[in-house]
C-alpha positions in Angstrom: 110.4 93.9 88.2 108.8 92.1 85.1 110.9 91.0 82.8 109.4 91.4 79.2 110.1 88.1 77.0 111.0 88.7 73.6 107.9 87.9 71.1 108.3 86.7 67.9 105.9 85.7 65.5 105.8 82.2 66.3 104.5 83.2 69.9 100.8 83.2 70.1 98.5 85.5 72.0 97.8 82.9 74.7 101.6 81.9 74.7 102.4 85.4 75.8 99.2 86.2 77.9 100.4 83.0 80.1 103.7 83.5 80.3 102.7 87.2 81.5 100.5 86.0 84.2 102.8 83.3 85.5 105.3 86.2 86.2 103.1 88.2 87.6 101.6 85.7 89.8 105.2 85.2 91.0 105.6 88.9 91.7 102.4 88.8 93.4 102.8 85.5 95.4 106.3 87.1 96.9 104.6 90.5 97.9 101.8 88.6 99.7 104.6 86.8 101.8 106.7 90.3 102.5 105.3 92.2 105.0 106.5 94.9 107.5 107.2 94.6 111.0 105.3 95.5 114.1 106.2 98.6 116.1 103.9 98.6 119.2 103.7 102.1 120.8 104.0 102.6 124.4 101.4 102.9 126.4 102.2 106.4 127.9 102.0 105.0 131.2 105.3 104.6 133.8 104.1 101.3 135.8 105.2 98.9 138.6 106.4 98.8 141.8 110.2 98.4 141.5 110.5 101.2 138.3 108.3 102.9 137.1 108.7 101.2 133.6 107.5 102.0 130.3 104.6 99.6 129.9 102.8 98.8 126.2 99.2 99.0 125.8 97.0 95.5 125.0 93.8 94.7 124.1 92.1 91.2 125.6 88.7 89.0 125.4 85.7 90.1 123.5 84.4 93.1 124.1 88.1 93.7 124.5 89.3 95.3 127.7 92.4 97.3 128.0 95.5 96.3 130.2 99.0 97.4 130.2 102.0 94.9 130.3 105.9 94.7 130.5 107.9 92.8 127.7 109.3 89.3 128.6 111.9 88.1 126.7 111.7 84.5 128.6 108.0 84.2 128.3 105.9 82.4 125.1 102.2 84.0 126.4 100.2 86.9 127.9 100.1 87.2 131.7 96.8 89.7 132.6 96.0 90.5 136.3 93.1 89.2 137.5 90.7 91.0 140.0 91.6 88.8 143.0 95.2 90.7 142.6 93.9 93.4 144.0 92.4 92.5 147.7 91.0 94.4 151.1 94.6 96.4 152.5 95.6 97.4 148.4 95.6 100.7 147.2 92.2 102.1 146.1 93.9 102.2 142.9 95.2 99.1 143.3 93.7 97.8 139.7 95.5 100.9 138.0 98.5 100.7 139.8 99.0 96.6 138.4 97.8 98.0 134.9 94.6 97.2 134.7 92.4 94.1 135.5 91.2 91.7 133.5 88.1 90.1 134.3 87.5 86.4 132.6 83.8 86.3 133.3 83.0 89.7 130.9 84.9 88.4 127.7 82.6 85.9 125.7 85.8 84.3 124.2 87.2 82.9 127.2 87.8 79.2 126.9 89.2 77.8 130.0 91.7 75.4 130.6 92.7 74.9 134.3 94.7 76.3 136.9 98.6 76.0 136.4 101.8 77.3 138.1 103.3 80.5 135.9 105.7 79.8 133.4 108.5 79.9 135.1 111.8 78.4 134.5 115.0 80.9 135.3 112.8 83.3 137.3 112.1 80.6 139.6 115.5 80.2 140.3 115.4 83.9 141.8 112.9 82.9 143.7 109.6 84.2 141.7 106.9 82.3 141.9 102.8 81.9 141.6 100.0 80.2 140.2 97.5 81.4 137.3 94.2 80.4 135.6 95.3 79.3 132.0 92.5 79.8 129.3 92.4 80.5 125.4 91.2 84.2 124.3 91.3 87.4 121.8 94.1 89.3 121.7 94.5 92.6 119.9 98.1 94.5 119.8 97.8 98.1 120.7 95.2 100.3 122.0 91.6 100.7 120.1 92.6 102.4 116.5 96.3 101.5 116.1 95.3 99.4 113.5 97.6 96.1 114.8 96.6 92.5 114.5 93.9 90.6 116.2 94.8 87.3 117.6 92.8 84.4 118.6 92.8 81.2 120.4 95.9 82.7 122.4 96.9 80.9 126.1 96.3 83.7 128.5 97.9 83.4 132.1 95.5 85.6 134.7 97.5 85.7 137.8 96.9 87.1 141.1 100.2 87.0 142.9 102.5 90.2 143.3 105.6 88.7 142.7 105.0 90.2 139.3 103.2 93.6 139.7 102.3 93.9 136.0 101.0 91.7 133.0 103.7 90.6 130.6 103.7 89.6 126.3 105.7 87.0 126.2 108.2 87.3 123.1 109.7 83.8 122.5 108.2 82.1 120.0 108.3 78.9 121.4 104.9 76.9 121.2 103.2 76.6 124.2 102.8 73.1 125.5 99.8 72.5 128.8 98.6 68.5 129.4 100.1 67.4 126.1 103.5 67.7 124.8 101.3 66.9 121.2 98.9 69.4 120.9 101.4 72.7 121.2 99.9 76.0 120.9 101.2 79.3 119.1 102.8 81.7 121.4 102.1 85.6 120.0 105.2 86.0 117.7 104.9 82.4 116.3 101.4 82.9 115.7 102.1 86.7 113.9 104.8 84.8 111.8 102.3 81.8 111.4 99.7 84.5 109.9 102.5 86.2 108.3 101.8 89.5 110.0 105.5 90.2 110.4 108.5 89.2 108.5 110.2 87.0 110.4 110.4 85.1 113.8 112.1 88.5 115.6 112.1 91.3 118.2 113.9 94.3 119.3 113.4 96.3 122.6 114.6 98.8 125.4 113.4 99.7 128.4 113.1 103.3 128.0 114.3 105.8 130.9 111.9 107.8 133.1 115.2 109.7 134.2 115.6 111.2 131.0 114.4 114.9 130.6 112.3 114.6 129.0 111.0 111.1 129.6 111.8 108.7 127.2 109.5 105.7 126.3 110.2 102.0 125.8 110.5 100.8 122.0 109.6 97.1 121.3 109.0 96.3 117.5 107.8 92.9 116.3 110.1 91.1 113.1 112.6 94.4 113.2 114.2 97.1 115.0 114.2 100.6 114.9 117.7 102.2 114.1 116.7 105.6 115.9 116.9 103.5 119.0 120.9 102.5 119.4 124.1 103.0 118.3 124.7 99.9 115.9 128.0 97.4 116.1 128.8 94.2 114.5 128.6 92.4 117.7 125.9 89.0 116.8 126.5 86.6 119.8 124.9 82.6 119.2 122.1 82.1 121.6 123.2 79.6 124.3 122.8 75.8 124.4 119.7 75.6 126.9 116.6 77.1 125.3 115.5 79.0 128.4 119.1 80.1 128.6 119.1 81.7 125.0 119.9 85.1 125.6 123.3 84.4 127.2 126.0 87.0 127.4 129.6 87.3 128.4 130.3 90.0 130.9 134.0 90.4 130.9 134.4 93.6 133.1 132.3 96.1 135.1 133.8 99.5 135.4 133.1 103.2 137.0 134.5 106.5 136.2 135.3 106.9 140.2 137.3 104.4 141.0 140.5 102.7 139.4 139.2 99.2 141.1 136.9 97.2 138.4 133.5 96.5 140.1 133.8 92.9 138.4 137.6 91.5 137.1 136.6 88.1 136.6 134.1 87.3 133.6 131.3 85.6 133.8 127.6 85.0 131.5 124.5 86.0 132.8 120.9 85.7 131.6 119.5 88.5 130.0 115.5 88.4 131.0 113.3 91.2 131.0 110.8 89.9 133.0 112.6 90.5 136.2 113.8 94.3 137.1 117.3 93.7 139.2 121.2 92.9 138.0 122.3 89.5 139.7 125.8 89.4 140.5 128.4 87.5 142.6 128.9 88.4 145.9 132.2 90.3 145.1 130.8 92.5 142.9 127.9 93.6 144.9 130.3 93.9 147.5 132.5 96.4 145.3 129.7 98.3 144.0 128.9 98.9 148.2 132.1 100.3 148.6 131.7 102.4 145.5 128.4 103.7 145.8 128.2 103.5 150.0 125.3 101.2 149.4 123.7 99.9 152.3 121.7 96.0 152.2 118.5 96.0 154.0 117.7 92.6 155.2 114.1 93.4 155.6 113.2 94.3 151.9 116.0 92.6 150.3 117.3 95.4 148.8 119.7 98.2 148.7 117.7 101.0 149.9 119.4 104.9 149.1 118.1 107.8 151.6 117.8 111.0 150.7 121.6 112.3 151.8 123.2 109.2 149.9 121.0 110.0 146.9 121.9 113.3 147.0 125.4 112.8 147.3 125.4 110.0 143.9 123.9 112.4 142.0 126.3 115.2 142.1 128.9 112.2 141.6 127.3 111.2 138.5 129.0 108.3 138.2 129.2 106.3 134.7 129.0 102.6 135.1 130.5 100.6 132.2 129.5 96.9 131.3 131.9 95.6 128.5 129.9 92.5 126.9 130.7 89.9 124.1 129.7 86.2 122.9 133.1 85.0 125.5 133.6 86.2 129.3 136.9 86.5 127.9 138.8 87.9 124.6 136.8 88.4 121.3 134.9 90.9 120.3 132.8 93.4 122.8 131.1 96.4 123.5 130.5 98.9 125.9 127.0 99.5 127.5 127.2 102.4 129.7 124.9 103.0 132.7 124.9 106.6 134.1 123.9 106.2 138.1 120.4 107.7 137.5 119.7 104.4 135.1 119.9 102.7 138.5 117.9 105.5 140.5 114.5 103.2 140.9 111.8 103.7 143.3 110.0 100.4 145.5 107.0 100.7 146.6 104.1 98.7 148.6 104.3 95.3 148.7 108.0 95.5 148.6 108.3 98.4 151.0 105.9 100.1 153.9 106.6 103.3 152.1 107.7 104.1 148.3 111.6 104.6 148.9 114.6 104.7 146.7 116.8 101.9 145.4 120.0 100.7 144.2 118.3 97.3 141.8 121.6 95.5 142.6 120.8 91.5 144.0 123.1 89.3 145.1 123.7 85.9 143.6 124.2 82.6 145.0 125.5 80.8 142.2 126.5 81.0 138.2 122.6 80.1 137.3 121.8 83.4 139.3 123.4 86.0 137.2 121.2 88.0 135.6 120.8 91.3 133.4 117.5 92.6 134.5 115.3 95.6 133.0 117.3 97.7 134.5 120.2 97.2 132.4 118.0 97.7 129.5 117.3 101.3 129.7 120.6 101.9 128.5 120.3 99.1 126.2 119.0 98.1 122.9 118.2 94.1 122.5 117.7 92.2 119.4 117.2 88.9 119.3 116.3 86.8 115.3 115.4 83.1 116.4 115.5 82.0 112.5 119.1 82.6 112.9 119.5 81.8 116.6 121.7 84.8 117.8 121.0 88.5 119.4 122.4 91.3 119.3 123.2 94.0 122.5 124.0 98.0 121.8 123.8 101.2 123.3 120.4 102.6 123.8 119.1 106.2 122.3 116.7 108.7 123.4 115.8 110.4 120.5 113.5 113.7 120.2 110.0 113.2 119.7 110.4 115.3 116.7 112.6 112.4 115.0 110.8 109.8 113.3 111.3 105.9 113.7 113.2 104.1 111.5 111.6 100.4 111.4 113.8 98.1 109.4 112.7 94.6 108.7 114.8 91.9 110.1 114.1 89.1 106.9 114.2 85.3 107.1 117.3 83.3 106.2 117.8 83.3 102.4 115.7 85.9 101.9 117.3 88.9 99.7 114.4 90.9 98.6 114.0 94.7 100.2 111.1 94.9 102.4 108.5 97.8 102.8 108.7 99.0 106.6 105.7 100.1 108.3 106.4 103.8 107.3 105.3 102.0 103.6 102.4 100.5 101.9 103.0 97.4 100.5 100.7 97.3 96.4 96.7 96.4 97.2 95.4 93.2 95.5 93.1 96.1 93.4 96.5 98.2 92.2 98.2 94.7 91.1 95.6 93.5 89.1 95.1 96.9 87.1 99.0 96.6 86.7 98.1 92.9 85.5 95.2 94.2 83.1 97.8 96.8 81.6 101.0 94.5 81.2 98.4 91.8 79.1 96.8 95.1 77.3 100.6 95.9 76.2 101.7 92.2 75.4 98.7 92.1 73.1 99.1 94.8 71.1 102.9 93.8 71.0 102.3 91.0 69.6 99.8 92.3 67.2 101.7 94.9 65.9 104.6 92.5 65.8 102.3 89.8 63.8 100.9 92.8 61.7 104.8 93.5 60.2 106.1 90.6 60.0 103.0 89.5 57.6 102.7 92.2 55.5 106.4 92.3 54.7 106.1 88.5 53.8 103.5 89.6 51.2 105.8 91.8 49.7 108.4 89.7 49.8 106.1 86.9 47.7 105.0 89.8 45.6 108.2 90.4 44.5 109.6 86.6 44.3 108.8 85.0 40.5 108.6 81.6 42.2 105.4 82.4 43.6 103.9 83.8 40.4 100.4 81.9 39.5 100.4 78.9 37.3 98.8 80.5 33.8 96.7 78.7 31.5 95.2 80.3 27.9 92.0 79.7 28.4 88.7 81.9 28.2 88.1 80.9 31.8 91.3 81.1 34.3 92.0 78.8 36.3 94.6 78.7 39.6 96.8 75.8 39.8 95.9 74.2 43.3 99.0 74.3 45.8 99.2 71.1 47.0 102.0 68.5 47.1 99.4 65.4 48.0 98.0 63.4 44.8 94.5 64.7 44.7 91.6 62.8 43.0 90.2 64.5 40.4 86.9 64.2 38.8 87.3 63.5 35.1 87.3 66.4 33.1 84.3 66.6 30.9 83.6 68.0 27.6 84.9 71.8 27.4 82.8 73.9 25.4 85.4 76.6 23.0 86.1 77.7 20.0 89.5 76.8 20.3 90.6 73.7 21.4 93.8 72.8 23.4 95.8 70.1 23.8 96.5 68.0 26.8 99.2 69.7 28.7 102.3 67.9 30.2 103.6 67.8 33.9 107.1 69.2 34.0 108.8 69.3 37.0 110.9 72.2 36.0 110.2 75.4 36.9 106.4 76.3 36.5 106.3 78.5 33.7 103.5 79.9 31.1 102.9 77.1 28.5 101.6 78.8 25.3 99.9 77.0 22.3 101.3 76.5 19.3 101.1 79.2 16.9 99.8 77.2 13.7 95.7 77.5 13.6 93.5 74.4 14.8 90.6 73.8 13.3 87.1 74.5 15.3 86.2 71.3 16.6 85.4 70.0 19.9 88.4 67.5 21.2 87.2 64.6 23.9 89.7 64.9 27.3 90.6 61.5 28.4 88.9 60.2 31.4 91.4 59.5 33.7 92.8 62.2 35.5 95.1 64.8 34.3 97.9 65.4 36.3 98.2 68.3 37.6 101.3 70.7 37.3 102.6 71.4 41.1 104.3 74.4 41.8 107.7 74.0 43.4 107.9 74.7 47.0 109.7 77.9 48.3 112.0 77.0 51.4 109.9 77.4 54.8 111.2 79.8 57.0 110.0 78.9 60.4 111.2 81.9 63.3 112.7 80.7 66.5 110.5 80.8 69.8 112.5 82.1 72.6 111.9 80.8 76.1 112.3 81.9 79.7 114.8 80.4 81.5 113.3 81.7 83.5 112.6 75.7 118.3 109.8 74.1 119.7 109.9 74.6 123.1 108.7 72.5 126.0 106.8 74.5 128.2 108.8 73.4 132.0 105.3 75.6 133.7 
């Protein structure tokens, strides 16, 4: 809001015209820097070979070509398939099946770098792994006519390997560091934050759930979060110490609605990453979820495959699964994320398996660095994560209606207090703020016009109306006005004056200036000789000087291990 200074007469037109501009260059410099967040919508496509999953649509090279990629909350770039990922023995639809191909050679912005292993740190740990040609590109958020930013000079990863079956957007905005550790380039969010296309360095996302009826999308919004989405807490946990490790949560318990024996008694932390689609657990745990569950390990696929009868069987069971989470694996604050058995009801399908089968996404760890929160676990929950203050947040998941709206709410940067629009606002154009501009200086002006206008005529009356500013008068036959002055002045000598009457010299008083008369005796008509020096002259006395008071106004970079 402007803030309208007071004006008094001793504040000139440009006084007030500048101080009017510097505040609303002030206004305008903070509403260039607020902007909204980024919600990108899904892609309407259910992808992969471990889900399906609720994929987001993507736009790479120039002429841009379409792909369709999972969220990775480990990764800094853009993974794209490349066509060798699809080879002699794949589906026919193998391209469409791995969302899309993306082919270097027909994209005029391609800049290559060299081949490099995938950015893998944690995941390799789980035993992904694969190489990919690393170049610089175009990237555009969205499909064609969503209206989201273009990016360029991003580090693309093409990739052939099926480890990962889809593309991924990296989310972390940790610079991306290739030969050099001195020449770091923007990941996607640092560059949108760079570019100040979103309002801060911030995500939110969850998974969606094909098992819902209807189908639900995934929601993944860019500096904010939408509060249709999840059922809020005051639960913030810090990120952990290791940067690839920043998403670090205590699991304290894991609990069903069948059975009075706890799935997992002892806390531990595991990883939340969703670029990987299973739940990494100790031994014991997988071991009680078997006995819970009658799941069966196949040492073939790796997995725990579910035929039809067992299927069948946990459906009418309907079993709830509860993880209770918080900052600690023990005490302190938590919260309950609960996983109805159709969250975990996922389908494999070639590579993985000979035939698309059902599965339980449940993986058995080896160690602590194993344990891991997969996609899985986030269909059922929502994940914020603010890297300007270094902590995330974990809540239930929604599925609201199509009918209801999204709420975007901007997630600000650290001592920022100022409301910002969300993307269901406009923010003021350059063209409305300067017409705002024209007609704040058009009012200041005639304020101080107006203002200027009052104050001087009431002076005049006042001086009207005050005998000490009454004219010097002198008899003559001409008049003449006293000069105001209270400098000596040289005069020229005053020559021969021409009358019938003659005066004599008058005398400087310094009392008040009043009307000196002749005398009243009759002077004979002759012409009298003024002296030649100068005649002083009679000064008026000065009134006081009122002058009026002029009021002022107070008025994380991180070290790419691939």
């Amino acid at each position: 809001m402007l803030k309208v200074l007071p004006v008094t007469a001793s504040v000139g037109f440009v006084g007030a015209i500048l101080l009017l501009l510097s505040q609303l260059a002030s206004c305008a410099s903070k509403d260039s820097t607020v902007t909204a967040p980024i919600s990108i919508r899904a892609s309407q496509y259910w992808d992969g070979n471990d889900g399906p999953w609720s994929s987001f649509g993507m736009q790479v090279g120039t002429p841009s070509q379409n792909v369709r990629l999972m969220p990775s909350s480990s990764g800094n770039t853009l993974w794209v398939v490349l066509p060798q990922g699809c080879i002699v023995g794949d589906p026919s639809n193998c391209a469409d099946l791995r969302g899309q191909e993306f082919f270097i050679n027909k994209s005029s912005t391609w800049s290559d770098i060299g081949l490099y292993q995938l950015g893998l740190i944690e995941e390799s740990l789980l035993g992904y792994s694969g190489n990919a040609d690393f170049g610089y590109d175009t990237v555009t958020l969205g499909w064609q006519g969503d209206g989201l930013p273009t990016l360029n000079h991003q580090v693309i990863e093409g990739f052939a390997t099926k480890d990962f079956y889809v593309g991924t957007i990296g989310l972390t905005p940790h610079a991306v560091n290739l030969t050099t550790f001195n020449d770091p380039q923007l990941s996607i969010l640092g560059a949108l934050k760079n570019e100040s296309k979103i309002p801060s360095s911030s995500w939110a996302y969850t998974a969606g759930a094909y098992y819902q009826s209807p189908k639900v999308f995934g929601s993944l919004t860019l500096g904010g979060y939408d509060t249709t989405r999840f059922v809020p807490n005051n639960l913030s946990i810090s990120f952990g110490a290791d940067l690839s490790r920043d998403l670090l949560v205590g699991i304290q318990s894991i609990t069903t609605d069948t059975s009075s024996s706890p799935l997992l008694s002892t806390g531990i932390y595991a990883l939340i990453d969703s670029l990987v689609p299973h739940i990494w657990l100790p031994s014991e745990a997988c071991q009680a979820f078997e006995q819970a569950f009658g799941l069966v390990w196949n040492d073939n696929s790796k997995l725990y495959l579910v035929n039809d009868d067992m299927h069948n069987k946990l459906v009418k069971q309907n079993a709830n699964v509860t993880f209770k989470l918080g900052p600690s694996s023990t005490g302190g604050s938590t919260v309950d994320i609960i996983m109805p058995y159709r969250s975990f009801d996922l389908t494999a399908s070639a590579p993985l398996v000979r035939n698309s089968t059902r599965y339980f996404p449940l993986k058995r760890a080896q160690n602590d660095s194993q344990y891991t929160l997969g996609r899985t676990f986030l269909q059922q929950a929502y994940l914020i994560v603010d890297y300007d203050r270094s902590n995330f947040s974990v809540s239930q998941a929604l599925f609201p209606s199509t009918s209801v709206a999204q709420n975007i709410v901007s997630i600000l940067p650290p001592g920022t207090s100022t409301t910002v629009p969300t993307n269901n606002h406009k923010t003021l154009s350059k063209g409305a703020i300067i017409g705002i501009a024209v007609a704040a200086i058009a009012s200041i002006i005639f304020l101080v016009s107006t203002t200027t206008f009052f104050i001087l005529r009431r002076r005049r009356k006042q001086r009207a109306a005050d005998p000490r500013y009454e004219k010097a008068e002198l008899d003559t036959v001409r008049d003449t006005d006293a000069e105001l002055d209270n400098k000596d002045t040289a005069r020229d000598p005053i020559g021969e004056l021409d009358t019938l009457e003659s005066r004599p010299e008058l005398a400087a008083s310094d009392s008040a200036i009043g009307k000196h008369e002749m005398p009243d005796h009759q002077v004979k008509a002759s012409v009298y000789e003024m002296p030649g020096a100068e005649v002083p002259v009679p000064e008026l006395e000065s009134p006081p000087v009122v002058t009026p008071s002029t009021s002022h106004a107070v008025a994380r970079s991180r070290q790419d291990h691939g």
